[in-house]
C-alpha positions in Angstrom: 99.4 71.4 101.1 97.6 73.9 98.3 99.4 75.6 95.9 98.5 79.0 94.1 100.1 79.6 90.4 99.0 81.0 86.9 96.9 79.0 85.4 99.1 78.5 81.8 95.6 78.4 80.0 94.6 81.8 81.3 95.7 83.6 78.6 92.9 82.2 76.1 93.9 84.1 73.0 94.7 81.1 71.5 90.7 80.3 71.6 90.7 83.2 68.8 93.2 82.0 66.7 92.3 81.2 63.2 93.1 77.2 63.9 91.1 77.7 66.7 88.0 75.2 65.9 90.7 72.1 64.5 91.7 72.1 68.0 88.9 72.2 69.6 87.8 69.0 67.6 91.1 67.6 67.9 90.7 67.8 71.8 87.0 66.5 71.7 88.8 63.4 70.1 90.9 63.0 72.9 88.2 63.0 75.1 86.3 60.3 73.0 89.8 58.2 72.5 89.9 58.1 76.5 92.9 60.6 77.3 92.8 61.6 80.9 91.5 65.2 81.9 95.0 66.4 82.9 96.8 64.8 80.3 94.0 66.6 77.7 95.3 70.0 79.6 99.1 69.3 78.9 98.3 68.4 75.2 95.8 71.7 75.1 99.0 73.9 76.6 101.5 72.5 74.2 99.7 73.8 71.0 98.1 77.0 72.8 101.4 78.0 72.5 101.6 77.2 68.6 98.1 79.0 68.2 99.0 82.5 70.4 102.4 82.5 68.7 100.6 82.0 64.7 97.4 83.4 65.7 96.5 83.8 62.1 97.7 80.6 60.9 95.0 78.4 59.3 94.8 74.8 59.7 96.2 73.6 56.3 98.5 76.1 56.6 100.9 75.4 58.7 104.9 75.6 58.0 107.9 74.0 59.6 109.1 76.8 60.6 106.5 77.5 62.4 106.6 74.4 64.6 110.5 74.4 64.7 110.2 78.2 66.7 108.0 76.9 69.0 109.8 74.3 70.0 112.9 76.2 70.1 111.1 78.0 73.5 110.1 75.1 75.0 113.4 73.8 77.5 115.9 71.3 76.1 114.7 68.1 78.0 110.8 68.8 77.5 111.3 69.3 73.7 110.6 65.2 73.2 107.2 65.9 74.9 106.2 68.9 73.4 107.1 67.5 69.9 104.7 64.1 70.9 101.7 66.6 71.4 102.3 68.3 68.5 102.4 65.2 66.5 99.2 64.2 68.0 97.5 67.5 66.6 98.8 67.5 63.2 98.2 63.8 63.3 94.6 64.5 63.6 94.8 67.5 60.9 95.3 64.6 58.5 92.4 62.6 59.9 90.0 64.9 59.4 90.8 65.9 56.7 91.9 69.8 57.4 94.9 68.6 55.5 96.8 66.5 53.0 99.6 65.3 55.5 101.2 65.2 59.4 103.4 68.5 59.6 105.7 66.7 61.6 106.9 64.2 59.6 108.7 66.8 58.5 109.9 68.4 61.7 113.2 67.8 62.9 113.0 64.9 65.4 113.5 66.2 68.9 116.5 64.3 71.2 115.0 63.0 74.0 117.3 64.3 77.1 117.3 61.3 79.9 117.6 63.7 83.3 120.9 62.8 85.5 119.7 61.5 89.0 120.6 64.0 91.2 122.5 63.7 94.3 119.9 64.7 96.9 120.3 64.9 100.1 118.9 61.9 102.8 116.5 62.3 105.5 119.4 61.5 107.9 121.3 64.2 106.4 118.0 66.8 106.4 117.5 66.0 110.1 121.0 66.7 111.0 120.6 70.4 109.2 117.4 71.1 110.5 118.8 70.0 113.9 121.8 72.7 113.5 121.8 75.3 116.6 119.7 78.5 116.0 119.0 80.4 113.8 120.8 77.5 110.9 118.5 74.7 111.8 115.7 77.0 111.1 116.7 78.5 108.0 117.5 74.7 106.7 113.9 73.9 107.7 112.9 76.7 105.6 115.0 75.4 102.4 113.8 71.8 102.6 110.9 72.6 103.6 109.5 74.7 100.4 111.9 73.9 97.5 112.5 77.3 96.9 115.7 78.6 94.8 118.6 79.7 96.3 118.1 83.5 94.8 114.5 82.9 95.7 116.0 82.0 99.7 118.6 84.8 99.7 115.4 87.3 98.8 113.0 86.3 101.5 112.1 88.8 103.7 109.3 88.4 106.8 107.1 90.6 105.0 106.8 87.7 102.6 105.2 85.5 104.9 101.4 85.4 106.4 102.4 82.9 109.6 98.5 83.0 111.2 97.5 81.8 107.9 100.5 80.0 107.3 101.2 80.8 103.7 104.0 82.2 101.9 104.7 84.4 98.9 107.5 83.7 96.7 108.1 87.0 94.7 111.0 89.7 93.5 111.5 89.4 90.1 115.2 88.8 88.5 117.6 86.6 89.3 121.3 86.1 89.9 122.7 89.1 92.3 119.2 90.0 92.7 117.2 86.6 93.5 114.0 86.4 93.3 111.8 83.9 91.4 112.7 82.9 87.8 111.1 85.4 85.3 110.1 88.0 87.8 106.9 85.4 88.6 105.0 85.1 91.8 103.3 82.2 93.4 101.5 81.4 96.6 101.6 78.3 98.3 100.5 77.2 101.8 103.3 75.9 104.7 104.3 72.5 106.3 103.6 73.9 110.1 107.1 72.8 110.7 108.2 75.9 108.2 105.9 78.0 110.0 107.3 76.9 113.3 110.6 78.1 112.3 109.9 81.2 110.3 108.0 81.9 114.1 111.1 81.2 115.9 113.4 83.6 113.7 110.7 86.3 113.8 111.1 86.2 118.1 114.0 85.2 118.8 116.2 86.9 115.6 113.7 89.8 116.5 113.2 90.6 112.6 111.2 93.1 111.5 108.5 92.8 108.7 111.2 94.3 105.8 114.4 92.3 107.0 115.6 89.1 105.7 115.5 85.7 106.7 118.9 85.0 105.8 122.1 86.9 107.5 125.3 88.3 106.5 128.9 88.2 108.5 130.8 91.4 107.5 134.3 90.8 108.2 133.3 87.2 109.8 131.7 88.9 113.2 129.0 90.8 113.4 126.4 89.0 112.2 123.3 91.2 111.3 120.4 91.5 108.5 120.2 93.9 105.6 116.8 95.8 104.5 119.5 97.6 102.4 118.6 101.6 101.7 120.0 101.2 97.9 116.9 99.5 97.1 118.8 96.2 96.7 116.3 92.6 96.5 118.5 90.1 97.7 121.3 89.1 100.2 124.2 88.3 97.7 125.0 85.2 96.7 128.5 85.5 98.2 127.6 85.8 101.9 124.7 82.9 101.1 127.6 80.0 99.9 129.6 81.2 102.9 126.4 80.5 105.4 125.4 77.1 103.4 129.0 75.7 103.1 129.6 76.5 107.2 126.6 75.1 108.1 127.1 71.9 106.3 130.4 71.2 107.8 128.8 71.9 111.6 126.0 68.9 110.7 128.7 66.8 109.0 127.2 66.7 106.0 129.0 65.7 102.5 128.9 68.9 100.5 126.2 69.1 97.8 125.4 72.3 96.2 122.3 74.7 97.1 119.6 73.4 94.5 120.4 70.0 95.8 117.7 71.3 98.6 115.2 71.6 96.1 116.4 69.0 94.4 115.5 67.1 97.5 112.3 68.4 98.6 111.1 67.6 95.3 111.9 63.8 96.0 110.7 63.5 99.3 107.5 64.7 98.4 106.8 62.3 95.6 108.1 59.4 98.1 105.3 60.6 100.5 102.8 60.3 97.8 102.7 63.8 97.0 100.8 64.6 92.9 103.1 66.0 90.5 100.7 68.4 89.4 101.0 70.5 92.7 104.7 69.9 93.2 104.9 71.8 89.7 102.9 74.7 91.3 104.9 74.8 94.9 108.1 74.6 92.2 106.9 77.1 90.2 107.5 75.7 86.8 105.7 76.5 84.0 105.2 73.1 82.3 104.6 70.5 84.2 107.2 68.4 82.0 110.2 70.2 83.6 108.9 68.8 87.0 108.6 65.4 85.6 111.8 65.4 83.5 114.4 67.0 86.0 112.6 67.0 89.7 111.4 63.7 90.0 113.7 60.5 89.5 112.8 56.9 89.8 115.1 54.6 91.4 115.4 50.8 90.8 113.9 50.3 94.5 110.9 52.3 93.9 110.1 50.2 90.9 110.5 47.3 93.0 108.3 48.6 95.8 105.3 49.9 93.6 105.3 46.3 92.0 105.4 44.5 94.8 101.8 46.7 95.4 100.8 45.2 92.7 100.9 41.6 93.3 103.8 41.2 91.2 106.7 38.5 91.9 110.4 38.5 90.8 
């Protein structure tokens, strides 16, 4: 599977910025020190955001305040991270000499935030939704299948898709009552044929047109029908989606879990298969790729266990 997202070094106004040149040396060191490629990226993204934030900030220069606001945008649980790349920049300030000391000796130490498991759902339980009469065993498929949000589920429409090439388009800013993907953002990414299979299968036999939703509505519990809704409205609301989710999970038996739990599971289920973190961060839609690590992907005792046991290791 490809992905398609914003490269988060493509705004390069940072390469303008007055500490521009220490961090360019600071990142040829990493190279020289060994670093790997992608983890020189992460540390390069981490203190782009420092430099386009301060772009007139010299190196010696540098406040506490400064630092502290950036890190203050950066989410709760990748704070830890962010804080170890900074430390490895103004580390290297010091070194060479662009200044008398580490800034972030200084800096308020950052709580490291250890992610709760989540409850996902098994492959038993995924089967027996996928397997749910149609159109609900299709629409599951289309939910585990893509990790997509629930406001980014309840906003899907047919136009969204391109099924002869098989690729999707997650878009339609907002979110809440309106859906959509997080920040107004758009993405791209390419299908499991399975999804396209069953966005196929609604398109014929729901007979949906190019502007109607994938998801459905129940007025008064009856009729069922779908919405292209003349008052310009981007999403099925959220009501009529917990009403769908929560029915359909009874019909396969399933324990209840709530609606992220589906992405919650994809995202597991794809690093189990051997699927890179770097385009599950993409298909996702995050914009660091520390949020995928820290609240996406879990590790288990077993899996430990397992990836030793590739190693040669013996209890």
């Amino acid at each position: 599977m490809t992905a398609y997202a914003a490269d988060p070094l493509k705004d390069s106004r940072h390469r303008d910025a007055a500490s521009a040149r220490a961090a360019a040396d600071w990142l040829d060191a990493l190279d020289v020190e060994g670093k790997a490629a992608r983890s020189i990226l992460n540390y390069e993204t981490t203190v782009a955001r420092l430099l386009r934030d301060f772009p007139n900030t010299e190196p010696q220069d540098w406040t506490v305040g400064e630092v502290v606001q950036v890190l203050r945008e950066v989410p709760p649980a990748s704070r830890a991270i962010s804080a170890s790349h900074l430390n490895s920049f103004f580390g290297y300030l010091k070194k060479a000499r662009y200044r008398p000391d580490n800034l972030m000796d200084d800096v308020p130490k950052a709580k490291r935030v250890r992610p709760k498991i989540p409850d996902v759902f098994t492959e038993t339980e995924v089967a027996a939704l996928v397997a749910l009469p149609a159109p609900d065993g299709w629409l599951h498929e289309v939910l585990f299948g893509t990790g997509i949000r629930q406001g980014e589920a309840r906003s899907l429409r047919m136009r969204h898709f391109n099924l002869a090439k098989g690729y999707v388009t997650i878009r339609e800013g907002g979110t809440g009552q309106t859906g959509g993907t997080k920040g107004g953002k758009e993405r791209m990414f390419e299908l499991h044929p399975d999804v396209v299979t069953a966005v196929a299968n609604l398109e014929q036999y729901e007979r949906l047109d190019r502007d109607d939703f994938l998801w459905y509505m129940r007025p008064g519990g009856t009729e069922t029908r779908r919405h292209r809704f003349a008052d310009g409205r981007k999403a099925i609301a959220a009501g009529p989606f917990y009403s769908w989710w929560t029915r359909t999970l009874k019909a396969a038996e399933v324990t209840y879990r709530r609606p992220h739990m589906s992405r919650h599971s994809f995202a597991t289920m794809w690093r189990q298969r051997g699927g890179r973190v770097e385009t599950l961060k993409e298909v996702l839609g995050h914009d660091h790729i520390e949020t995928t690590l820290q609240m996406y992907v879990h590790v288990t005792a077993g899996d430990i266990a397992e990836d030793m046991a590739l190693m040669g290791w013996r209890a």
